[in-house]
PyMOL Python script that loads the backbone (N, CA, C, O; Angstrom):
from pymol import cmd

cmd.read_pdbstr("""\
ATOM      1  N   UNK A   1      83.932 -47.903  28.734  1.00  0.00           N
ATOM      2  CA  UNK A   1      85.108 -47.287  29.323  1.00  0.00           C
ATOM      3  C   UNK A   1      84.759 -45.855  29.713  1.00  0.00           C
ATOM      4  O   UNK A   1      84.069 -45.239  28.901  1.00  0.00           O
ATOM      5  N   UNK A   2      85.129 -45.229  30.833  1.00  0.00           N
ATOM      6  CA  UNK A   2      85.202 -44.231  31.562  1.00  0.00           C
ATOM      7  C   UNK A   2      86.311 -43.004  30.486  1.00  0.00           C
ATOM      8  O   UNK A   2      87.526 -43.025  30.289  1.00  0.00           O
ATOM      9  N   UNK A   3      85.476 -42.260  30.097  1.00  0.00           N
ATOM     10  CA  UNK A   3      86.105 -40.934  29.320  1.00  0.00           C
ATOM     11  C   UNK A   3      87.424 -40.677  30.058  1.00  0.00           C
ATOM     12  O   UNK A   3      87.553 -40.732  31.281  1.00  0.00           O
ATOM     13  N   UNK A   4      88.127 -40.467  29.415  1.00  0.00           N
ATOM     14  CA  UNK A   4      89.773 -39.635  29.996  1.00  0.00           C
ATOM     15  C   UNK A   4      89.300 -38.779  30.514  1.00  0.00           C
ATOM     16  O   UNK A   4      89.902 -38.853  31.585  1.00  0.00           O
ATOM     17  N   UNK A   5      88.376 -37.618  30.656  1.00  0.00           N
ATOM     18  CA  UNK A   5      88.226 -36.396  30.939  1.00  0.00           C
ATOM     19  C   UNK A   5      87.282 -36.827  32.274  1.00  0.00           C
ATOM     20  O   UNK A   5      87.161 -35.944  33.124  1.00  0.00           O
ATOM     21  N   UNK A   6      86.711 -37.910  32.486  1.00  0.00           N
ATOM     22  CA  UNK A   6      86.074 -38.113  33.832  1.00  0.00           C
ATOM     23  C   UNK A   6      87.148 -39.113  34.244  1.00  0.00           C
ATOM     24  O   UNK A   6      86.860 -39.254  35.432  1.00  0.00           O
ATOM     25  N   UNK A   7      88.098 -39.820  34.044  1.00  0.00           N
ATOM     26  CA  UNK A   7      88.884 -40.681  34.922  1.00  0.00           C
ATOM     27  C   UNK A   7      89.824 -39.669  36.147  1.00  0.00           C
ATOM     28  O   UNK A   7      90.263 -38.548  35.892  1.00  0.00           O
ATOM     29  N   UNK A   8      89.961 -40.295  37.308  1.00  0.00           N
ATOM     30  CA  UNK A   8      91.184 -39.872  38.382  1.00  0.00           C
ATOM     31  C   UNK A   8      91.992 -40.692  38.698  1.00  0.00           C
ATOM     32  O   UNK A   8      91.807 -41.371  39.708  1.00  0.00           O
ATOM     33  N   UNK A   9      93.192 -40.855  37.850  1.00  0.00           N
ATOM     34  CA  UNK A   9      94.250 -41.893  38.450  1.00  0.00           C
ATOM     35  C   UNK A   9      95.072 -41.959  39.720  1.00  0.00           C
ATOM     36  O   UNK A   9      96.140 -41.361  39.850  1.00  0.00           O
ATOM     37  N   UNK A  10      94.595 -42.612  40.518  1.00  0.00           N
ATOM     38  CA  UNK A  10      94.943 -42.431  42.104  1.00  0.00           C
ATOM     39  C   UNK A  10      96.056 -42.984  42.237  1.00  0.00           C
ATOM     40  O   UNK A  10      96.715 -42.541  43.178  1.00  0.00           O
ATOM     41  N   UNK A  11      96.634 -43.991  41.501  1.00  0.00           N
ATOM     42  CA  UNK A  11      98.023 -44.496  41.881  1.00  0.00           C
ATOM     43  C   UNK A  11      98.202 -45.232  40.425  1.00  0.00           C
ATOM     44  O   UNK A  11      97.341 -45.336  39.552  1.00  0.00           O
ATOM     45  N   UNK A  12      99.782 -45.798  40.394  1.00  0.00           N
ATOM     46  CA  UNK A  12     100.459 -46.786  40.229  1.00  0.00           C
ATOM     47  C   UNK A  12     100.968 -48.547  41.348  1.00  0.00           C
ATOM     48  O   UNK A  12     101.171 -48.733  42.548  1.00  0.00           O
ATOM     49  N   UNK A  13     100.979 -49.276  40.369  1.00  0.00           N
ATOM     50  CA  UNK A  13     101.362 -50.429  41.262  1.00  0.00           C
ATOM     51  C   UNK A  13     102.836 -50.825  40.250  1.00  0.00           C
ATOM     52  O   UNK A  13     103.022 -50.645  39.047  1.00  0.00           O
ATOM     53  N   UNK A  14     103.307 -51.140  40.807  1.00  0.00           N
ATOM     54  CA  UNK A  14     104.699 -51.660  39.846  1.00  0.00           C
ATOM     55  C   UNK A  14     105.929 -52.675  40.517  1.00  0.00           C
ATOM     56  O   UNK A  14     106.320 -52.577  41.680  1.00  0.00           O
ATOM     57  N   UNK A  15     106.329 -53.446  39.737  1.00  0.00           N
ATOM     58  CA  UNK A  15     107.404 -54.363  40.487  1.00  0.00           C
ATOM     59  C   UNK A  15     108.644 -54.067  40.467  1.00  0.00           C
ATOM     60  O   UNK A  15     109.391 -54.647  41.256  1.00  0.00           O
ATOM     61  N   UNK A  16     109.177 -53.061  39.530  1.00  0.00           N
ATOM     62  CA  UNK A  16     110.389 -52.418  39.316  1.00  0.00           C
ATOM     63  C   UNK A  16     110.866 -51.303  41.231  1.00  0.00           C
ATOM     64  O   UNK A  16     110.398 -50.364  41.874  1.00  0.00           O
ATOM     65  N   UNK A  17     111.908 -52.178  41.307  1.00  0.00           N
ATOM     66  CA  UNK A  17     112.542 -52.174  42.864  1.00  0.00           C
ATOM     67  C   UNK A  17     112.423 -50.097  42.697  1.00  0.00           C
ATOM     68  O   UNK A  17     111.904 -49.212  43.377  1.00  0.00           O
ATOM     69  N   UNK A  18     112.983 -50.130  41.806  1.00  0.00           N
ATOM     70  CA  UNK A  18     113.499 -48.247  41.570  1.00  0.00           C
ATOM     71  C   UNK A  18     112.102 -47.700  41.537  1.00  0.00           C
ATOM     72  O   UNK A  18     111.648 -46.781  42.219  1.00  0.00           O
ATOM     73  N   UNK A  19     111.517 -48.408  40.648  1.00  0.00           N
ATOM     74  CA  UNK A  19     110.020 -46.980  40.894  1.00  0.00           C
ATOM     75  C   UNK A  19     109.322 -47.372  42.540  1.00  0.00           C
ATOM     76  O   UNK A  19     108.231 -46.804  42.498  1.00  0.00           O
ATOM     77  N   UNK A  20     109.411 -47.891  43.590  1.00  0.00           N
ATOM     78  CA  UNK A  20     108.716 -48.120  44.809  1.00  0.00           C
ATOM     79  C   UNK A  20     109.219 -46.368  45.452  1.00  0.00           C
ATOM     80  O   UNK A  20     110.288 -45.761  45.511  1.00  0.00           O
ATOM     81  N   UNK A  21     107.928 -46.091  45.804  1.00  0.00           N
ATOM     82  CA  UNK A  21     107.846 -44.936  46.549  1.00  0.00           C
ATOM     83  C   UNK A  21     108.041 -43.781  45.903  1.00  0.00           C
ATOM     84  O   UNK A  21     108.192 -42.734  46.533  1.00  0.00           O
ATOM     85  N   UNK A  22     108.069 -43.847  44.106  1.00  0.00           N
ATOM     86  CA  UNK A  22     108.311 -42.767  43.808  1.00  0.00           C
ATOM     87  C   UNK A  22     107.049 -42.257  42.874  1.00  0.00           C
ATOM     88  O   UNK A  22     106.009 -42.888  43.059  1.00  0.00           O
ATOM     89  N   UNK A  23     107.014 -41.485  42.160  1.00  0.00           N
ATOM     90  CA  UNK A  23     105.533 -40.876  41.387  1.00  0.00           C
ATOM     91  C   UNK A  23     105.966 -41.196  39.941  1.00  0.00           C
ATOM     92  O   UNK A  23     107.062 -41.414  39.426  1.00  0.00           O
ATOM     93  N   UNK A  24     104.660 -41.141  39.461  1.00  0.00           N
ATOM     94  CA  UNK A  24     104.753 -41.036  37.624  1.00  0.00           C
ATOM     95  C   UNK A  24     104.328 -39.945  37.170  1.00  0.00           C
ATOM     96  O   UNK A  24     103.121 -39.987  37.411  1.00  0.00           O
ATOM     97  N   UNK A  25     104.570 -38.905  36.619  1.00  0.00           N
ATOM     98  CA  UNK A  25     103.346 -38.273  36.054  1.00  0.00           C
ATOM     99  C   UNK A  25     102.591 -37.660  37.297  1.00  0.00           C
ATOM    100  O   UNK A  25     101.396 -37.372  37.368  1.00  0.00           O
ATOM    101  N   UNK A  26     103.785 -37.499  38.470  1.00  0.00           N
ATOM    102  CA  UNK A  26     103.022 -36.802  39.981  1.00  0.00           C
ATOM    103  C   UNK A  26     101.703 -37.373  40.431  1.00  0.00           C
ATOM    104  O   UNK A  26     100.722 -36.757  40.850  1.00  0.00           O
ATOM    105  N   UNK A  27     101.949 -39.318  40.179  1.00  0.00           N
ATOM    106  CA  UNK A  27     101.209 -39.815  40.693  1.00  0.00           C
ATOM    107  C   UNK A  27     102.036 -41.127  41.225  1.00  0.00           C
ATOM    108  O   UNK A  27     102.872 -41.798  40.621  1.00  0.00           O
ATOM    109  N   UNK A  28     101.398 -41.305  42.885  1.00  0.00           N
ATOM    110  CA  UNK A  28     102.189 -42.337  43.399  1.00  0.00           C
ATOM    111  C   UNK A  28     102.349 -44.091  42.830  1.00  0.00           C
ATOM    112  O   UNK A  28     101.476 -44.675  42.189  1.00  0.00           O
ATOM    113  N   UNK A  29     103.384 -44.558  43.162  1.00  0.00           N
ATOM    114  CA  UNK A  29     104.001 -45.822  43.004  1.00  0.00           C
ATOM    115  C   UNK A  29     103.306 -46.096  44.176  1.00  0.00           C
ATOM    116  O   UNK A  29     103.897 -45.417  45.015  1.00  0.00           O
ATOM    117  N   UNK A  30     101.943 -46.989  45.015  1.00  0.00           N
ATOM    118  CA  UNK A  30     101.601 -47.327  46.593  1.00  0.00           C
ATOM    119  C   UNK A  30     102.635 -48.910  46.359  1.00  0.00           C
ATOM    120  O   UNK A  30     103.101 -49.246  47.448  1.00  0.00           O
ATOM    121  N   UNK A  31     102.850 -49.417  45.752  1.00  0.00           N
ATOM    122  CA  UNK A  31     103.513 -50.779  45.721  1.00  0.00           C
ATOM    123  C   UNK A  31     103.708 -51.486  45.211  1.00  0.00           C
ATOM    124  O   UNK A  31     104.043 -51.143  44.077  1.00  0.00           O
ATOM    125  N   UNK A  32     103.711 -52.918  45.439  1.00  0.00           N
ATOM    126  CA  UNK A  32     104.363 -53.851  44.350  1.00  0.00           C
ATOM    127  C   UNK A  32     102.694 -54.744  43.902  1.00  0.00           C
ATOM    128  O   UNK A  32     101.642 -54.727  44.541  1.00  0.00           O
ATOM    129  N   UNK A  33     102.889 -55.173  43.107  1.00  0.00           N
ATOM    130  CA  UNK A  33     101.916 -56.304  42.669  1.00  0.00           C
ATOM    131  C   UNK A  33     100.995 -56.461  43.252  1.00  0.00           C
ATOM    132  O   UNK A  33      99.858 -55.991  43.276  1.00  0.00           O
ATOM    133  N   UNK A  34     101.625 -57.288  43.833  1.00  0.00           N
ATOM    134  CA  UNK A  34     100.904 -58.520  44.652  1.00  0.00           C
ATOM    135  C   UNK A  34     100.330 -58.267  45.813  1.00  0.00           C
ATOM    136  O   UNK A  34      99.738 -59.178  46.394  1.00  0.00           O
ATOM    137  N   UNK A  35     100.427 -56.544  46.547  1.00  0.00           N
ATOM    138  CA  UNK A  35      99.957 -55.921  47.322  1.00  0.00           C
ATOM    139  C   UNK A  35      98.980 -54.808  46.622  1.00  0.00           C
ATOM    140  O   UNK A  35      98.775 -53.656  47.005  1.00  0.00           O
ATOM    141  N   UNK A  36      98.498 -55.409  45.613  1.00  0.00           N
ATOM    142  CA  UNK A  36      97.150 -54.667  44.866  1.00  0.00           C
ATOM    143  C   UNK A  36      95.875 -54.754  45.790  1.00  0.00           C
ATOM    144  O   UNK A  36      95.169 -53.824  46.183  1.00  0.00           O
ATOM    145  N   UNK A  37      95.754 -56.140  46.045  1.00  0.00           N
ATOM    146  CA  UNK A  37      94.102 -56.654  46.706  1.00  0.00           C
ATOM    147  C   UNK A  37      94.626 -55.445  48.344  1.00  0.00           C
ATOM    148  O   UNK A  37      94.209 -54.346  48.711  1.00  0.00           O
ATOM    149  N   UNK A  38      95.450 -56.186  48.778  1.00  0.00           N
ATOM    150  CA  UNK A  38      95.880 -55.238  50.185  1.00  0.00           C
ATOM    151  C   UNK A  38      95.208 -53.722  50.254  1.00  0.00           C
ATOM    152  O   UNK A  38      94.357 -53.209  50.981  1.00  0.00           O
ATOM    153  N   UNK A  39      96.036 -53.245  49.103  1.00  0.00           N
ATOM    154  CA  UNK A  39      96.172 -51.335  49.366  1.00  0.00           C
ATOM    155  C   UNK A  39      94.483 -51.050  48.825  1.00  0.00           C
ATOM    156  O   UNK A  39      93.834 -50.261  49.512  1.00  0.00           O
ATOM    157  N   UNK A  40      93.845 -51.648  47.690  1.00  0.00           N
ATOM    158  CA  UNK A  40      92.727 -51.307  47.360  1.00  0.00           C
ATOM    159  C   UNK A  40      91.568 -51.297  48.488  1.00  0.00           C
ATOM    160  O   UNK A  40      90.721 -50.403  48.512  1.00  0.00           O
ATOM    161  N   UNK A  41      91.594 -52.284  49.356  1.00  0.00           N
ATOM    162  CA  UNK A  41      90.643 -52.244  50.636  1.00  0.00           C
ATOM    163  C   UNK A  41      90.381 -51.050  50.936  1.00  0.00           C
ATOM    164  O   UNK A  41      89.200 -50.711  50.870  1.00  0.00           O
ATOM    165  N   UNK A  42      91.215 -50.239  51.277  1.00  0.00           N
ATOM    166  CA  UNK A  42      91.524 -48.447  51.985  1.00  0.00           C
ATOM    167  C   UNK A  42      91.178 -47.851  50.698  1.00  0.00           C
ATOM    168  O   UNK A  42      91.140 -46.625  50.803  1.00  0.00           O
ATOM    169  N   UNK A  43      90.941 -48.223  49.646  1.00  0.00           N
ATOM    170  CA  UNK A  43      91.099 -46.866  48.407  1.00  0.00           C
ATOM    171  C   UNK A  43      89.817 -46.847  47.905  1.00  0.00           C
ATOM    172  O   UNK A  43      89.364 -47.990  47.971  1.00  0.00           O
ATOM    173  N   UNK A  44      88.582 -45.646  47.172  1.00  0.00           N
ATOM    174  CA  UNK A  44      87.685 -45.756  46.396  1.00  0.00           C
ATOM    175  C   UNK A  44      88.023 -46.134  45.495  1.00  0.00           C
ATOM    176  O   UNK A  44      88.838 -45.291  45.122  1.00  0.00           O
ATOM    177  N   UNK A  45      87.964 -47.195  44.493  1.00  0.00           N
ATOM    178  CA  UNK A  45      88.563 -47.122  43.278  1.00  0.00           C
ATOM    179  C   UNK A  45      87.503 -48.268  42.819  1.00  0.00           C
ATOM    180  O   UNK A  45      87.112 -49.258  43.438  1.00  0.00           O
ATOM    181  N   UNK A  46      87.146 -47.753  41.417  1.00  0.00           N
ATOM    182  CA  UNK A  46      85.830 -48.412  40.577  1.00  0.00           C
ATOM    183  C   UNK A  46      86.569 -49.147  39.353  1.00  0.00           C
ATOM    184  O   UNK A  46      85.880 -50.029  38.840  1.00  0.00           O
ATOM    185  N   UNK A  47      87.680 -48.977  38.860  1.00  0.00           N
ATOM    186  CA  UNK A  47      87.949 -49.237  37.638  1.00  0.00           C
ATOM    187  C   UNK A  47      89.700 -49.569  37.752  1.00  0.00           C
ATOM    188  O   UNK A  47      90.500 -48.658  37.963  1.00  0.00           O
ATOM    189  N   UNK A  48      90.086 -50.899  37.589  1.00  0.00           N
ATOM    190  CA  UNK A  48      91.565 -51.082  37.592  1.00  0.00           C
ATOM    191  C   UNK A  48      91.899 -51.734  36.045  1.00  0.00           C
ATOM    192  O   UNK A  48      91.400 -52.758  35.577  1.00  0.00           O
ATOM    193  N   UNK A  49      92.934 -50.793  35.373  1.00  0.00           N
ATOM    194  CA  UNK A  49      93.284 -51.014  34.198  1.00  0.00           C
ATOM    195  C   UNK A  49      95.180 -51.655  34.457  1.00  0.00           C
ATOM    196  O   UNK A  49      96.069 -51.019  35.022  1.00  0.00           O
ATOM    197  N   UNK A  50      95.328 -53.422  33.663  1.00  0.00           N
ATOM    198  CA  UNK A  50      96.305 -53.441  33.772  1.00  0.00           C
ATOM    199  C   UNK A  50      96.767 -53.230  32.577  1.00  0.00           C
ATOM    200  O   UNK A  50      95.998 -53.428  31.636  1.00  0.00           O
ATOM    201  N   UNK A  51      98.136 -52.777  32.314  1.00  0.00           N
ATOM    202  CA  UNK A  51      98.455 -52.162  31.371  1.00  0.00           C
ATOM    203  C   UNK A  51     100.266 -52.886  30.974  1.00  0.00           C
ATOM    204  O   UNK A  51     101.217 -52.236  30.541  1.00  0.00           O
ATOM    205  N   UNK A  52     100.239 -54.075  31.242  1.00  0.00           N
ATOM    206  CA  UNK A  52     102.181 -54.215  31.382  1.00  0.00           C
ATOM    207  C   UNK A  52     102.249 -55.294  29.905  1.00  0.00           C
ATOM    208  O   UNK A  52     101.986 -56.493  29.812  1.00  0.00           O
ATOM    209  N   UNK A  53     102.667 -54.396  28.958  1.00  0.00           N
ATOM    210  CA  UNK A  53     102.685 -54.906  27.449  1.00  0.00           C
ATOM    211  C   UNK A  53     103.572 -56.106  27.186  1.00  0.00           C
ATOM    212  O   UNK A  53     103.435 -56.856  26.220  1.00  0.00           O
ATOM    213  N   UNK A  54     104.655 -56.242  28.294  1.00  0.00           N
ATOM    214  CA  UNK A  54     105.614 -57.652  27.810  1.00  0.00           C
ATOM    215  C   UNK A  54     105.082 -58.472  28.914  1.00  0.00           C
ATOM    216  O   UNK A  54     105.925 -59.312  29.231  1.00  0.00           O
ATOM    217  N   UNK A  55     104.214 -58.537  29.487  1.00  0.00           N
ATOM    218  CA  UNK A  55     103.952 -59.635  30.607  1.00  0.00           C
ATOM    219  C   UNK A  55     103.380 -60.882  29.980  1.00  0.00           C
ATOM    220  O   UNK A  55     102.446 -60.773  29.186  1.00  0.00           O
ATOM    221  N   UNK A  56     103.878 -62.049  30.284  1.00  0.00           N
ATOM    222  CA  UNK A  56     103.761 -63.166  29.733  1.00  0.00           C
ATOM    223  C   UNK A  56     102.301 -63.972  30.225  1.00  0.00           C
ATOM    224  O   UNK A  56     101.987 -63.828  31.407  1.00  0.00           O
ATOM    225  N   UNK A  57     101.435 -64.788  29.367  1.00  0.00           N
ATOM    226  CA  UNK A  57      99.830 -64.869  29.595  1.00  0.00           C
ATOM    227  C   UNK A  57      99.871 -65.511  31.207  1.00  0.00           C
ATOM    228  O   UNK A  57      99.075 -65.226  32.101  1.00  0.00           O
ATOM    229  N   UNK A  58     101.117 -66.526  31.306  1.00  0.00           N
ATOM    230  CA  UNK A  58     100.275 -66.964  32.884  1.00  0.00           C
ATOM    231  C   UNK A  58     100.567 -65.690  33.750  1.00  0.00           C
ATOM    232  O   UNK A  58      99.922 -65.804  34.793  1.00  0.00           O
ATOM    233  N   UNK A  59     101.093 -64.832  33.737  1.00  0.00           N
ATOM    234  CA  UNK A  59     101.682 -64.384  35.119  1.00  0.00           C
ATOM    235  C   UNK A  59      99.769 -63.170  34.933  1.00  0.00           C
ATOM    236  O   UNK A  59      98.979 -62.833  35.815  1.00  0.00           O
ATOM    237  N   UNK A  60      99.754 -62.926  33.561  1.00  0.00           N
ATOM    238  CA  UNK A  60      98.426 -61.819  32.937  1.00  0.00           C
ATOM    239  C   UNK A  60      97.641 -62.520  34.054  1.00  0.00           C
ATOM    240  O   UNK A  60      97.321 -61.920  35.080  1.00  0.00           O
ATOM    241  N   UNK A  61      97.218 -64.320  33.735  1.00  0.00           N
ATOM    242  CA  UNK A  61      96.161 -64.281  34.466  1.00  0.00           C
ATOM    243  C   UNK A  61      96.233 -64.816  35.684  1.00  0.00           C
ATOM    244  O   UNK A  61      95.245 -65.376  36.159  1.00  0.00           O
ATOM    245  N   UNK A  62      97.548 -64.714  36.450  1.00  0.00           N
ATOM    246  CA  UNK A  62      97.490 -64.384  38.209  1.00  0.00           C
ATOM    247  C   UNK A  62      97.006 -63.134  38.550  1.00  0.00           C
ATOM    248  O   UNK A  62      96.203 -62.926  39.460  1.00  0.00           O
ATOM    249  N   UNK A  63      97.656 -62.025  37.578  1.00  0.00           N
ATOM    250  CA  UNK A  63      97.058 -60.887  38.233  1.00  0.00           C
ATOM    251  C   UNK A  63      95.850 -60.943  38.069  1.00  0.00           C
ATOM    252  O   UNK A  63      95.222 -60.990  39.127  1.00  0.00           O
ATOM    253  N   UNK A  64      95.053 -60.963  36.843  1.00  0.00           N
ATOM    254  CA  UNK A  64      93.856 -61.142  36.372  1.00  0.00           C
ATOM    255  C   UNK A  64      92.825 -62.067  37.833  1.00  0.00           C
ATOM    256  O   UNK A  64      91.743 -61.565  38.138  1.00  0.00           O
ATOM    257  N   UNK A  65      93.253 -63.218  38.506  1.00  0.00           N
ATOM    258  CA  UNK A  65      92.741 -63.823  39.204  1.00  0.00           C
ATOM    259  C   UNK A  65      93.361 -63.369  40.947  1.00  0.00           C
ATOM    260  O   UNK A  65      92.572 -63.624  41.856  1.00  0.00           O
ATOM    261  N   UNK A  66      94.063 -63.038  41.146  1.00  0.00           N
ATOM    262  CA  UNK A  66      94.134 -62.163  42.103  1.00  0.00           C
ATOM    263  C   UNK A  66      93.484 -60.442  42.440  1.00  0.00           C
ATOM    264  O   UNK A  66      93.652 -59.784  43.467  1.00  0.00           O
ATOM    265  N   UNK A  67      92.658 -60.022  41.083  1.00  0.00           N
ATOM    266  CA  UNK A  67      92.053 -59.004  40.959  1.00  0.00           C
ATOM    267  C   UNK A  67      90.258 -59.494  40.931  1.00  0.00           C
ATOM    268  O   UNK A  67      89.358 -58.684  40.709  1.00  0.00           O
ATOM    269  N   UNK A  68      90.055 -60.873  41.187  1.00  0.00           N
ATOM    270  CA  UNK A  68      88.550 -60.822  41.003  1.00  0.00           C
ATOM    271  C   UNK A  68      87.940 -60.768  42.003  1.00  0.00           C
ATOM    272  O   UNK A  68      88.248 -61.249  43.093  1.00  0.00           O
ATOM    273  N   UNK A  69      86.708 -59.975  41.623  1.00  0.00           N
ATOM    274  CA  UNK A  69      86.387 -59.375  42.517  1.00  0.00           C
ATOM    275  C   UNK A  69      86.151 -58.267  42.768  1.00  0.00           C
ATOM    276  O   UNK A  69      85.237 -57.913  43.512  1.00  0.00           O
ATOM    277  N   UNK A  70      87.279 -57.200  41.935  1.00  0.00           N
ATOM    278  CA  UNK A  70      87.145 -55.668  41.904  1.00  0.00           C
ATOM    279  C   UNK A  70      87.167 -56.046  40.411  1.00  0.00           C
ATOM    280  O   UNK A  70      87.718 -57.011  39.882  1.00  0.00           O
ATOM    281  N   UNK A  71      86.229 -54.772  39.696  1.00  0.00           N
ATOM    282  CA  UNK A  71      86.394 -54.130  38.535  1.00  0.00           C
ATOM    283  C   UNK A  71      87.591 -54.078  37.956  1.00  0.00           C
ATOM    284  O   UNK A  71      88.434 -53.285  38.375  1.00  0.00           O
ATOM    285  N   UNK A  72      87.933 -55.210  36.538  1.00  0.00           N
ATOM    286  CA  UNK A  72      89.430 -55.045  36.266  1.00  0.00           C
ATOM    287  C   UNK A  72      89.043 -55.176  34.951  1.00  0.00           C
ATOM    288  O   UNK A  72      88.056 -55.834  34.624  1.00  0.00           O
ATOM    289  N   UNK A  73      90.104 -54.308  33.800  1.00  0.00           N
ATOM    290  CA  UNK A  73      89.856 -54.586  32.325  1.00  0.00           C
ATOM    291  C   UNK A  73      91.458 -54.780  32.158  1.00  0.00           C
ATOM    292  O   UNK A  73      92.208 -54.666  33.128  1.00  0.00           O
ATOM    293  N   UNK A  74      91.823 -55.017  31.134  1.00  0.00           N
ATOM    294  CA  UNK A  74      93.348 -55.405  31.090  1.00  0.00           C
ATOM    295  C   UNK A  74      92.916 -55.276  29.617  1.00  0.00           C
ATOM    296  O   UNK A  74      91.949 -55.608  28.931  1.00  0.00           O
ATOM    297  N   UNK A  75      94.543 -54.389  29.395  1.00  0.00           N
ATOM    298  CA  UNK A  75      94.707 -54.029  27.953  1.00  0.00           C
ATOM    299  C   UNK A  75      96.277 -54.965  27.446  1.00  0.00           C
ATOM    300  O   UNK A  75      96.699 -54.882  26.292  1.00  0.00           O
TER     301      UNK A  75
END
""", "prot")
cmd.dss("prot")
cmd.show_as("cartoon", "prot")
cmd.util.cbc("prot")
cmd.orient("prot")
């Protein structure tokens, strides 16, 4: 794992209608889900951490299998 002190969190992805278009932590919301593979094309990004603690195992491994391909760890 990539030190906190060398990571740059370039965005959020989220399905919650209210957080679209807005920041976390003065970092952007670029979209929903399922427009992960989409927006990453355009972005440098080496390391995608999913992080959604009540998500139930099949939906874990759609994202999980809609992310292969790029660098993904899931906590």
């Amino acid at each position: 794992m990539i030190p906190a002190s060398q990571r740059d969190v370039r965005c959020f992805f989220d399905d919650a209608p209210e957080k679209q278009s807005h920041r976390i932590h003065n970092i952007p919301v670029k979209g929903w889900i399922d427009e992960i593979p989409e927006k990453l094309r355009t972005m440098k990004i080496n390391l995608i951490i999913v992080s959604i603690p009540s998500l139930d195992e099949k939906w874990r491994q759609e994202i999980l299998q809609m992310l292969a391909g790029w660098i993904a760890r899931s906590f």
